[in-house]
C-alpha positions in Angstrom: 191.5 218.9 75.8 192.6 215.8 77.9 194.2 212.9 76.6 194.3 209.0 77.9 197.3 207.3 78.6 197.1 203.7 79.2 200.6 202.2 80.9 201.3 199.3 83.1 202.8 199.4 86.3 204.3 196.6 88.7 202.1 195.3 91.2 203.8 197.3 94.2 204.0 200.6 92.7 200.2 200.1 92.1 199.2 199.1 95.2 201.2 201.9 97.2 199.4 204.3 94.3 196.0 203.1 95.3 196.7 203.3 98.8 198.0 207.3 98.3 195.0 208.5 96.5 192.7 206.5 98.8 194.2 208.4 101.6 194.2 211.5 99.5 190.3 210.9 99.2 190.7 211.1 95.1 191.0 208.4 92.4 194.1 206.8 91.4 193.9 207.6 87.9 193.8 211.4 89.1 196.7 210.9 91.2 198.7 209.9 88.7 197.9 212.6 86.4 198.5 214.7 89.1 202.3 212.9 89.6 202.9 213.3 85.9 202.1 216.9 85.6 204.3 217.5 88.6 207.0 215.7 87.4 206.8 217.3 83.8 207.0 221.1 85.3 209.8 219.9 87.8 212.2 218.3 84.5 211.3 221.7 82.9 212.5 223.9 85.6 215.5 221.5 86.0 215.8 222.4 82.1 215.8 218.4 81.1 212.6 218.9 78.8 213.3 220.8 75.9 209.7 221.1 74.4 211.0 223.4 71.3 209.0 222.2 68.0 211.2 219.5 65.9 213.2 220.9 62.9 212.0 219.3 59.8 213.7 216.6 58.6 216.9 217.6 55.9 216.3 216.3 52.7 
């Protein structure tokens, strides 16, 4: 299942977005779903995202 992120993003870095996924024929908001997952799988492979479930707090 999908899940919405809201975030906000300085004026330039939106504009050039919009202006990438208007070229890319898409939305924006797909774009940068698109950018995240990339980004995600590339700090994975670089081994920077450990995604290993939390250990439970010591009492």
């Amino acid at each position: 299942m999908s899940k919405r992120v809201n975030l906000t993003l300085p004026d330039t870095v939106y504009e050039e977005l919009e202006k990438w996924a208007e070229r890319q024929g898409r939305p924006t908001a797909n774009l940068a779903a698109f950018l995240v997952e990339t980004a995600l799988r590339e700090a994975k492979e670089r081994g920077e995202l450990d995604l290993k479930p939390a250990e439970p707090a010591k009492k």
